[in-house]
LOLUM-949779 format. One record per residue (C-alpha): x, y, z; residue in one letter. Coordinates in steps of 0.02 Angstrom, whole numbers, plus 50000, padded with zeros to 5 digits. Each point is the difference from the previous one (the first is absolute). Layout:
# LOLUM-949779
XYZa
...
This chain:
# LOLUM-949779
493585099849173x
500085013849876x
499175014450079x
499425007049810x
498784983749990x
499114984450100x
500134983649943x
499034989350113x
499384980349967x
499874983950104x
501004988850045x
500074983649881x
500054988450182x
498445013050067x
498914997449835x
500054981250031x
498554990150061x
498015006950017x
499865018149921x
498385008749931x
499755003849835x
499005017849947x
499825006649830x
501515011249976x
501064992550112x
501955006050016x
500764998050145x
501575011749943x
500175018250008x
501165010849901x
499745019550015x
501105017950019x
500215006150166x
498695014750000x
500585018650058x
499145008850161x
499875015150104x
499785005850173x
498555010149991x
499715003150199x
500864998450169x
498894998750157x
500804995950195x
499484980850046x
500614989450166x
501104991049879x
500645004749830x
499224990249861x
499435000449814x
498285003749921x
500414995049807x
498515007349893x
499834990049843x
499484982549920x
500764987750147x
501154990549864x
500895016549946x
500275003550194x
500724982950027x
500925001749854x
500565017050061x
500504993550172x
500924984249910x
501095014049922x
500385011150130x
500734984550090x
498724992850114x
500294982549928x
499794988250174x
499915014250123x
498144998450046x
499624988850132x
498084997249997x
498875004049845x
498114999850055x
498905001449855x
498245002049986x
499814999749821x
498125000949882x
498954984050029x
499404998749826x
498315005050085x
499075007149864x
499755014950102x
500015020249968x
500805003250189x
499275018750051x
500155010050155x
498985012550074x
500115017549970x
499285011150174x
500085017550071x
501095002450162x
499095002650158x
498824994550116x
498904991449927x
501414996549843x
498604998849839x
500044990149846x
499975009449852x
500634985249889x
501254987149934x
501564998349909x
500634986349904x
501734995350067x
500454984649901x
499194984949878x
500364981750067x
499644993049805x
501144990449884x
499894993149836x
500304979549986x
501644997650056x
500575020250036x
499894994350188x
501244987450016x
501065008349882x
499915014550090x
500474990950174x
501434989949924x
501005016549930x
500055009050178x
500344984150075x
501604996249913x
500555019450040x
499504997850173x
500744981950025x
501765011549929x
499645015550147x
500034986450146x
501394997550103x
500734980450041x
499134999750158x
498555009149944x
498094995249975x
498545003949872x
498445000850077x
498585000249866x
498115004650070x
498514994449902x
498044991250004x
499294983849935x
499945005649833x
501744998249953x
500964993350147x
500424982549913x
500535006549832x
500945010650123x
500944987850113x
500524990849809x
500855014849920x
501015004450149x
500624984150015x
500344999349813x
500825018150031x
500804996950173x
500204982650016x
498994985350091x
501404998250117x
499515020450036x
498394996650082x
499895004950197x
498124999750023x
498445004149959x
498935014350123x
498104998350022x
499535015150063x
498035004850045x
499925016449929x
498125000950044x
498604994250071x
498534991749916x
498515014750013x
498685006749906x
499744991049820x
501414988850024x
499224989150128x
498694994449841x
501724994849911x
499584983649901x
501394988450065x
500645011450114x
500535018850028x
501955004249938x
500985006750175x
501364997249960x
501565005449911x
501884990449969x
501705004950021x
501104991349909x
501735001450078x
501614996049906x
501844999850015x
501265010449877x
501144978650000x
499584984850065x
501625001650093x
500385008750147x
498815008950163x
498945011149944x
499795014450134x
498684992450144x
499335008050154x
498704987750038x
498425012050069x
499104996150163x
498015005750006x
499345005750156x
498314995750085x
498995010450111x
498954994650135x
498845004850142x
500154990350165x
498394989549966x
500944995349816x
501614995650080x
498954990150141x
499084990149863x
501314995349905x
501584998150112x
500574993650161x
500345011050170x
501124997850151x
500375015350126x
501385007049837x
498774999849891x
498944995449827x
501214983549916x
499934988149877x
501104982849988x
501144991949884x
500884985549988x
501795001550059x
500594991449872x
502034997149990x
500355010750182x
501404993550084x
499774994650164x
500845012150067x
499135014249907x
498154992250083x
500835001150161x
500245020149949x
498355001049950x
499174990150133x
500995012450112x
499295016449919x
497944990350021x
500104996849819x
499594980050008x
498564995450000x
499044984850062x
498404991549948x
498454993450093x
500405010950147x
501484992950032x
501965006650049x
501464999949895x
501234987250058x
502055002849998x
501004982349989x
501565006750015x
500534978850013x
499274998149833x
500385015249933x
498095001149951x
498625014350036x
498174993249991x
498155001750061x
499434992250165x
498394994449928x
500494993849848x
499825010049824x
501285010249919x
500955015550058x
499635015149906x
501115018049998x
499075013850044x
499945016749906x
499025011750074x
499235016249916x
500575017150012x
498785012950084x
499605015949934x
499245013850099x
498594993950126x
499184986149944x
500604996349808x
501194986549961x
501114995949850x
500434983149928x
501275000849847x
499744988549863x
501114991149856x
499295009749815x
499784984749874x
499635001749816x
498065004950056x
499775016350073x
498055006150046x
500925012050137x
500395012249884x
498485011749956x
499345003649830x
499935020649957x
498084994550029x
500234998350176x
501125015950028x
499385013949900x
501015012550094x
501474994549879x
498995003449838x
500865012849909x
498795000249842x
500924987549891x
499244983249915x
500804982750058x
500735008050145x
500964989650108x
500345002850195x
501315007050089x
500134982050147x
500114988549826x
501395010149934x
500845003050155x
499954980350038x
500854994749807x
501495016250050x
500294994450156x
500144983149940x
501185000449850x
500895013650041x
501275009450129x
500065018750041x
500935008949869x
499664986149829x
499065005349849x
497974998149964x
499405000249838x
498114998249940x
500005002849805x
497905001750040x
500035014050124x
498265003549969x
499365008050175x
501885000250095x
499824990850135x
501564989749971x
500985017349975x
499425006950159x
500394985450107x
501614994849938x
500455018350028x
499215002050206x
500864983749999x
501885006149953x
500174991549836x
500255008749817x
498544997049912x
499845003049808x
497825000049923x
499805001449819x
498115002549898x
499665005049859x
498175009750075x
500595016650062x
498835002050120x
500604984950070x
501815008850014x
499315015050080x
498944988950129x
501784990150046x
500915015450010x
498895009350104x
499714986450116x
501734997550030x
500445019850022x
498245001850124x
500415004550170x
498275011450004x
501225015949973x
501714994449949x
501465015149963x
501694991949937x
501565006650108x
501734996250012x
500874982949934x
498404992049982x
499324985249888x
499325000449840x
498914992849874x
500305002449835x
498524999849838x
500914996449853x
499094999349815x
500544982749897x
500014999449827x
499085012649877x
501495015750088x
498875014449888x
498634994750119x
499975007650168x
499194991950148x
498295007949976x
500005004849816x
498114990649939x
499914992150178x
499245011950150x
500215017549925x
498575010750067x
499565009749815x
499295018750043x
500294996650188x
500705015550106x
500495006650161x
500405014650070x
501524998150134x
500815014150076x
501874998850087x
500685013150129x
501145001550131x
499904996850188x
500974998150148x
501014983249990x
499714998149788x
498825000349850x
498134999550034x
499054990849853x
498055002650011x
498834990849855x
498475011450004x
499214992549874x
499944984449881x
498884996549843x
499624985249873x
498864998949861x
499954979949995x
499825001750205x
498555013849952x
499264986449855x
500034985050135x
499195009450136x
498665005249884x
499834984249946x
499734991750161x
498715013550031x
500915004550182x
499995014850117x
502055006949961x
501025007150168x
500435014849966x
501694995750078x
501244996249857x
500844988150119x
498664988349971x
500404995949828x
501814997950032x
500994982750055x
501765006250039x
501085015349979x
501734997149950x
501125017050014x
501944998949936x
500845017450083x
501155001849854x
499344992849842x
501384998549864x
498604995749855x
500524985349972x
500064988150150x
498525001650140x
500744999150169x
498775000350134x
500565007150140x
498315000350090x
498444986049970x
498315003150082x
499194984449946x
498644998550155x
499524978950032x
498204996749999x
498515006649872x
499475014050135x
501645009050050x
500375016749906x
501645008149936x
500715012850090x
500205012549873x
501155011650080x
501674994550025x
501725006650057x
501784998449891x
501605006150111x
501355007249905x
501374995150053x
501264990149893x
498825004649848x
500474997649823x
499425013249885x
498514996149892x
497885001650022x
498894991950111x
499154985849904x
498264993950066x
499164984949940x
498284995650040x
499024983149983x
498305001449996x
498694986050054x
499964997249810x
501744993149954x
500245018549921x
501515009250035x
500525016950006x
501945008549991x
499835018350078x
501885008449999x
500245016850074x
501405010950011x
500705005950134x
501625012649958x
498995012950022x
499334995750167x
501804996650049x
500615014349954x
498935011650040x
500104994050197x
501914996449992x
């Protein structure tokens, strides 16, 4: 492949058979490999790629820096075609955190056929980026899930189709209960295979079930080892039921005793019915007990961010961290490659990297970068050292843009930040921080303002040796939760230094964001 340009189509056996039709439709792609640049550095679990910028110029991008089959699971959770203006809230830090408005973070509308064009162009890229043994994973609702299902098979293949996932992403409340013809709970996962040849990578998941003693005692049987169900023994040799019969595992029906024929070689039930294997459940702590289930193509277990609202980090169409770590697990082995070309909220990013794989988001929302990048550098108070992992923000496409040019920039915002020296390093204290559109929304909202700056801010993001061009964070303070403060003072050691300012970058509440550099040669030298 020609690195200059990508030259993507289907295959002439692929296109055969039922396809959609949309106005517009091409289902080839011809376009120049765009430029990019790393705009920021931050330390991560596992080192990964944020790629700012329109999602087909990042796959492009990737296509041409050689990633061609060397991701193992794409999980996409692309638009729905919703109609929708998605916002999120915008509220003060602190207990209680206050509204003080929204912001718009994306628009889920499309002309008559923009949709399906739109899907088909990242899907042949992203069909390109997955390895041999690799799968697609594609996330979406009832509004589009069929048209769905037909171009990926027109793109992949219909010899590419695993399964489909029902998941119950919520549960009927509120207004939806009135639903004429029912309440939508559910959303599809359309799972696919890079060939129709092959294994693709399978850890089949087990669920686990919790249960007090009067559960387990309603639903299962009990001898003096315990809670157990029975199944049929099926193809056991008779020799292995001997084993089992041995360890109490055979069980008999009607109250009656298992029976050895070692004549006839046959192992049966005194009073007549079939033998059954026992398999007993595990018990946890006192008086809990756990029975492990096979995971199907229906899964209710998994909780909705509805349900867990602890996980919500202020980003529409949020997905949760079990779902994501369930798909990861799945597909892929410790040290493969994620990519979600929708990273929207990050929590495919974040897992894949607690879970020791590379992982790779793109969006084109900056905020949505930010909110992956953050979440996957937040450790409460997180200060880079030694040989350590990185992720890496890079800007795709338009290279006179910078990766908060017209997207975040606080206009007229200050701060006043003051660095000295202590004992052990390099003592940077923000005493004070300042935004007109923060000032404007406040106002607006008609709300009683803290008078402590940290309120306004999200995260603080200091690089120890800023080189102007590339942001390397070697501190994040990005507290979880909507009440939890920054700290606002923190402390930089010297040693191994490079020469250069301190660089602080704050995120306020607003999406805003503020670069603060301060120079420190005189400071240095003054107490050398």
């Amino acid at each position: 492949m020609n690195p200059a340009r990508i030259t993507l189509s289907t295959h002439t056996e692929i296109s055969q058979g039922s396809v959609l039709q949309w106005p517009g439709k091409r289902l080839a792609l011809e376009m120049a490999a765009p430029g990019a640049r790393m705009v920021e550095r931050f330390p991560a679990a596992q080192s990964g790629l944020l790629l700012h910028g329109d999602n087909r110029d990042s796959l492009a991008w990737l296509l041409a820096q050689g990633y061609a089959g060397k991701v193992q699971l794409i999980y996409i959770d692309p638009p729905y075609d919703s109609g929708v203006t998605w916002t999120s809230r915008v509220r003060l830090r602190g207990q209680p955190a206050v509204q003080i408005g929204e912001r718009t973070e994306y628009t889920d509308g499309w002309p008559p056929g923009g949709y399906l064009q739109f899907m088909a162009e990242r899907l042949l890229l992203l069909r390109e980026l997955l390895a041999p043994n690799g799968t697609l994973w594609l996330h979406c609702d009832h509004r589009r899930q069929s048209h769905l299902h037909l171009l990926l098979e027109e793109i992949f293949g219909p010899e590419c189709f695993l399964n489909t996932i029902a998941w119950r992403s919520q549960t009927a409340r509120g207004a939806k209960v009135h639903a004429h013809y029912f309440p939508h709970s559910t959303h599809y996962i359309h799972i696919f295979g890079r060939t129709g040849e092959g294994q693709p990578a399978w850890n089949p998941p087990r669920r686990e079930i919790v249960l007090s003693r009067a559960e387990a005692a309603a639903q299962f049987m009990q001898d003096e080892k315990g809670f157990f169900r029975t199944s049929h023994p099926g193809s056991y040799s008779f020799e292995k039921l001997v084993e089992l019969h041995r360890a109490g595992r055979v069980y008999a029906p009607h109250s009656g005793q298992v029976i050895v024929d070692e004549q006839a070689r046959r192992v049966y039930a005194s009073n007549g019915g079939n033998i059954g294997i026992k398999y007993y459940l595990t018990k946890r702590g006192r008086s809990r007990y756990v029975v492990s289930r096979t995971v199907d193509n229906l899964w209710e277990d998994l909780p909705g961010l509805g349900t867990i609202p602890s996980e919500d980090v202020n980003y529409p169409t949020q997905k949760t961290t079990g779902l994501l770590r369930r798909i990861i697990e799945t597909a892929t082995n410790p040290g493969d490659t994620v990519l979600d070309a929708f990273v929207g909220s990050g929590t495919t990013v974040a897992v894949a990297g607690e879970l020791g794989r590379g992982w790779i988001g793109c969006d084109a929302n900056w905020r949505a970068v930010r909110t992956s990048g953050l979440r996957i550098a937040n450790c409460e108070l997180r200060v880079a050292g030694g040989e350590e992992a990185t992720g890496e923000i890079w800007r795709v496409g338009d290279e006179g843009v910078t990766g908060w040019q017209g997207e975040g920039v606080t206009g007229g915002a200050d701060a006043q930040v003051a660095v000295t020296r202590e004992e052990g390093g390099l003592r940077v204290e923000i005493r004070s921080f300042r935004s007109p559109a923060m000032d404007g929304l406040i106002s607006q909202a008609g709300v009683e303002s803290s008078g402590d700056w940290r309120a306004r801010v999200q995260a603080v993001l200091i690089d120890p040796a800023y080189d102007g061009q590339v942001f390397r964070a070697g501190l994040v303070d990005a507290p979880k939760g909507k009440a939890a403060l920054v700290k606002g003072v923190y402390t930089l050691p010297l040693s191994n230094r490079a020469v250069g300012p301190v660089a602080v970058r704050l995120l306020d509440v607003a999406g805003g964001e503020l670069l603060a550099v301060v120079s420190v040669d005189a400071i240095l030298k003054r107490d050398a």
